[in-house]
C-alpha positions as CSV (number, residue, x, y, z in Angstrom):
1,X,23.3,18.6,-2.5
2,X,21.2,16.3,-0.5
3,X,18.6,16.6,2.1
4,X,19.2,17.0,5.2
5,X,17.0,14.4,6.6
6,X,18.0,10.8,7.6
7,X,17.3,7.5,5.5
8,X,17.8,4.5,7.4
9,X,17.3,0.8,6.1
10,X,16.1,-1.6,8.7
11,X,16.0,-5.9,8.7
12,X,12.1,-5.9,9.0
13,X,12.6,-10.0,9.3
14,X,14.9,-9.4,12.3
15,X,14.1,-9.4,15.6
16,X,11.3,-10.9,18.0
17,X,7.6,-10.8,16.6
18,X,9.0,-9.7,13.3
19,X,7.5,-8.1,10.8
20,X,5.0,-6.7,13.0
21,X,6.9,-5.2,15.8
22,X,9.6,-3.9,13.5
23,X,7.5,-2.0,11.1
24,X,5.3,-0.1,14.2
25,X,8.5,0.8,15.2
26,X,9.6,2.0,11.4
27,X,6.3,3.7,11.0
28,X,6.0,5.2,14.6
29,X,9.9,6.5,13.7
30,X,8.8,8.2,10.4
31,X,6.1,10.0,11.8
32,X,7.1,10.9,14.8
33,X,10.9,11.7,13.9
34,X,10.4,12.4,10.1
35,X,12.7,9.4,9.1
36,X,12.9,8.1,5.5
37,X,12.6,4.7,6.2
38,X,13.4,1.4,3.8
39,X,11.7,-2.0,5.1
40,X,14.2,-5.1,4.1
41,X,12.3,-8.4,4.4
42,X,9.8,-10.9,2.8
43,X,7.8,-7.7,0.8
44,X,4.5,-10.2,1.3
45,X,5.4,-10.1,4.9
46,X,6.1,-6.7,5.2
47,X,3.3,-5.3,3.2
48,X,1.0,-7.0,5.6
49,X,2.6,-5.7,8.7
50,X,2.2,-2.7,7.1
51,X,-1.3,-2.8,6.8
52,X,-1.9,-4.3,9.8
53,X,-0.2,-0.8,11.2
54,X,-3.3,1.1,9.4
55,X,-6.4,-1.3,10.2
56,X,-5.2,-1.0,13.7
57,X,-4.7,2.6,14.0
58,X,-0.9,2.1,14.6
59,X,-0.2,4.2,11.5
């Protein structure tokens, strides 16, 4: 079977101060809850967010 832990997909474009809002709160969910998460956006936008997260210390 599958595991047991949750996947969710989230609109990183979505939102107010999107990307960057959205995907602190993705990353701050996966490591703080254990969530699989799955980013849906512009992927240049998002991958920046993302790294933003980790220059930052967010991540």
């Amino acid at each position: 079977m599958g595991s047991s832990r949750a996947r969710i997909a989230i609109d990183a474009m979505g939102g107010d101060f999107a990307p960057d809002e959205i995907v602190a709160g993705a990353l701050r969910a996966h490591e703080e809850l254990g969530v699989e998460v799955l980013l849906v956006g512009d992927p240049e936008l998002v991958r920046a967010s993302i790294e933003k997260a980790f220059i930052f210390g967010g991540a």
